[in-house]
C-alpha positions as CSV (number, residue, x, y, z in Angstrom):
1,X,-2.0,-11.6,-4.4
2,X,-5.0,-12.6,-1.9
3,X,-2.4,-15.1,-0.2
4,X,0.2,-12.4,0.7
5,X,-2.4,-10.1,1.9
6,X,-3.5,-12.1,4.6
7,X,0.0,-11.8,5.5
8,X,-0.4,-8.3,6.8
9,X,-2.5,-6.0,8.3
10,X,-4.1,-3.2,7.4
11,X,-2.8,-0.2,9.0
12,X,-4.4,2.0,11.7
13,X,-6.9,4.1,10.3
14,X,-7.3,2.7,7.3
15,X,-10.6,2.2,6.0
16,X,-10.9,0.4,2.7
17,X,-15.1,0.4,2.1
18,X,-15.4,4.1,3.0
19,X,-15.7,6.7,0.2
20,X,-13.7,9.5,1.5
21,X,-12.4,11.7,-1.3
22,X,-9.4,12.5,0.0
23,X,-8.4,9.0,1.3
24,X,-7.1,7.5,-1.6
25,X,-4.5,10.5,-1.7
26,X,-3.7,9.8,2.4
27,X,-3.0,6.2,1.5
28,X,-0.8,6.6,-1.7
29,X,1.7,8.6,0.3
30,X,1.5,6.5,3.3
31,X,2.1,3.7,1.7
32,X,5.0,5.2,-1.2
33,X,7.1,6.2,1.8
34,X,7.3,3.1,3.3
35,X,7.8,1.5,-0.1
36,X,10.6,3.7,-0.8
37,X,12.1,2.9,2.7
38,X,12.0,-0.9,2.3
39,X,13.8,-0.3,-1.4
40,X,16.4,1.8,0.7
41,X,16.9,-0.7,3.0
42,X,17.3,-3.4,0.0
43,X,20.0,-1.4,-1.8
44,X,21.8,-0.7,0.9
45,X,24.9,-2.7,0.5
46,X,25.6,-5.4,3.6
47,X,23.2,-4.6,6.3
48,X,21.7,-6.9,8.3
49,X,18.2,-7.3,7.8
50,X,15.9,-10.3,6.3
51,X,16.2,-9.7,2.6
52,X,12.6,-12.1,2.2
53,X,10.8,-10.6,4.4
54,X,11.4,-6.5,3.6
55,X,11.1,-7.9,0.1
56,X,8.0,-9.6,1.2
57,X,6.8,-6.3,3.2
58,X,7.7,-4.2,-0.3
59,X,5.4,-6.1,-2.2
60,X,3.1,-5.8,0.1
61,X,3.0,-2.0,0.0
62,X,3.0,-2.1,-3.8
63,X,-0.2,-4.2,-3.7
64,X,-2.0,-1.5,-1.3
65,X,-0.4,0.9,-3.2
66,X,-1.9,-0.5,-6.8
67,X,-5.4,-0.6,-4.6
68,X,-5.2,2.5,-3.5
69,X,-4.6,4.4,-6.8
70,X,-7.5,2.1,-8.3
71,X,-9.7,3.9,-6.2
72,X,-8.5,7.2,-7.7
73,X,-9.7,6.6,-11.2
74,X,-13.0,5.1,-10.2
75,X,-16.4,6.9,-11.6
76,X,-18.7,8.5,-9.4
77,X,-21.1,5.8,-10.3
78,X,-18.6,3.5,-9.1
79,X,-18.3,5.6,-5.7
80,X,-21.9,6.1,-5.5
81,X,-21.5,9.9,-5.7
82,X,-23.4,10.0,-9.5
């Protein structure tokens, strides 16, 4: 997983050490919709796109994703905010 997330960036705004509550929520959208889009895009029969790479991009967005909703179920002793 470490390997593929050097691949990409981070997107604008998006601050992984802070501990804003609602940031976690902001980010799990975000990075669903895109998600969903790429798996459009795969099952779409005969376009013309690089299969690897939105393949590559979705599970990139699951990975943020699966980080993202980690942060939702962490204590407040984890967030600092016990």
């Amino acid at each position: 997983m470490a390997d593929r997330a050097r691949c990409f960036e981070f997107l604008p705004g998006e601050a992984v050490e802070g501990d804003v509550p609602e940031e976690p929520e902001h980010w799990i959208a975000v990075y669903g919709e895109l998600a969903r889009f790429c798996e459009d895009v795969l099952a779409r029969p005969g376009n013309e796109v690089d299969r690897a790479d939105v393949a590559r991009q979705l599970e990139h967005y699951h990975d943020r994703l699966d980080f993202w909703e980690a942060r939702t179920t962490r204590s407040p002793h984890e967030t600092g905010q016990a």
